[in-house]
N, C-alpha and C positions, 0 to 999 in steps of 0.2 A: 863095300857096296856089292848087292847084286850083279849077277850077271847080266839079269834082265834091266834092271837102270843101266847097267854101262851098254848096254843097248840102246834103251831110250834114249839114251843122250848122246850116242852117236849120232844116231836116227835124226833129232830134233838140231844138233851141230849141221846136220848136212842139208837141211832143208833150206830152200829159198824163203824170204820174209812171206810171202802171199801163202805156200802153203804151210809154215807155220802155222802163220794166224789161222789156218781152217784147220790144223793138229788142237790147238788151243781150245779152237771153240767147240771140238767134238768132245777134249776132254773133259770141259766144264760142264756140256752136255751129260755124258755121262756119267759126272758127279754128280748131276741134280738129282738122277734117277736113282740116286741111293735112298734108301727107305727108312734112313734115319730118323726123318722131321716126322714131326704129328700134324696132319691137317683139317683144319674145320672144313667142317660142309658149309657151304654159303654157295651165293651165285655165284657164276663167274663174271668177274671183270676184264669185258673184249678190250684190248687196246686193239683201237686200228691199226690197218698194218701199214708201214710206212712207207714210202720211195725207194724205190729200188733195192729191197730187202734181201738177202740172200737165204738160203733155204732153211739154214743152221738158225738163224735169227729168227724169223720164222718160229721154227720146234721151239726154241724160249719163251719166244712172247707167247706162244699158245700154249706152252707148260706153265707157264704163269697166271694164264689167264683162266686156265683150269686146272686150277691145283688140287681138288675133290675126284679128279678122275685116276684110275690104278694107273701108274705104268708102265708095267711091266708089259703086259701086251700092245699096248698103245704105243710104246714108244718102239717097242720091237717094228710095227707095221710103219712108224714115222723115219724109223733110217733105212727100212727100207724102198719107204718112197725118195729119200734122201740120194737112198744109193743107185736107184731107176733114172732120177735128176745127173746125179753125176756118170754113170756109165752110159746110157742110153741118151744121152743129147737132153733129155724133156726139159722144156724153159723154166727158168727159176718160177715165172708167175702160175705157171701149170702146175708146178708142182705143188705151190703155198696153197694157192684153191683147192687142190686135194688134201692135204693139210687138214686145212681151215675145215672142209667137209668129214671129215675123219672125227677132228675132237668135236665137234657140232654134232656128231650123229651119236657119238660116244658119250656127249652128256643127254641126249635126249634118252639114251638106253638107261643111264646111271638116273636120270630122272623117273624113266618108269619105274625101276626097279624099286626105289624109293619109295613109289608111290603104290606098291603094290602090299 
């Protein structure tokens, strides 16, 4: 094993459950952002956003719901709203509305572009 996994898994050994679970969901995050998959252009389909959502949940459901959009810069500017949320106090819902406003404004750009 790497040294870097026997890192990780000290790391992830020594974590309490609660941040776990937000270790967890960054890394799945960050696996989505892998450029693997092929994706259609279509609309997006918004899921509303749920009850008391957290911010990580959030970047999912709106990676989801626009999957035609790049990530690579998009998601760059989404953990760094993530990480303004997390260092800087800003409230989970402040942050989701900027979010939401971010891919909103990013497919209306990916729609001009489109349409140009």
């Amino acid at each position: 094993m790497s040294s870097t996994k026997r890192r990780l898994d000290k790391i992830t050994d020594d974590l309490d459950p609660e941040n776990f679970s937000t270790l967890l969901a960054f890394a799945e995050f960050l696996h989505s952002r892998q450029p693997d998959t092929v994706v259609e252009v279509s609309d997006p389909v918004i899921v509303p956003r749920p009850e008391n959502e957290s911010v990580i949940g959030a970047i999912r459901r709106l990676s989801r719901s626009y999957p035609m959009l790049a990530r690579d810069t998009l998601l760059n500017e989404a953990v760094s709203l993530m990480t303004r949320h997390i260092m800087s106090g800003e409230s989970a819902v402040e942050t989701i509305d900027r979010l939401e406003a971010l891919f909103s404004s990013r497919y209306q750009a990916f729609q001009s572009d489109r349409s140009s």
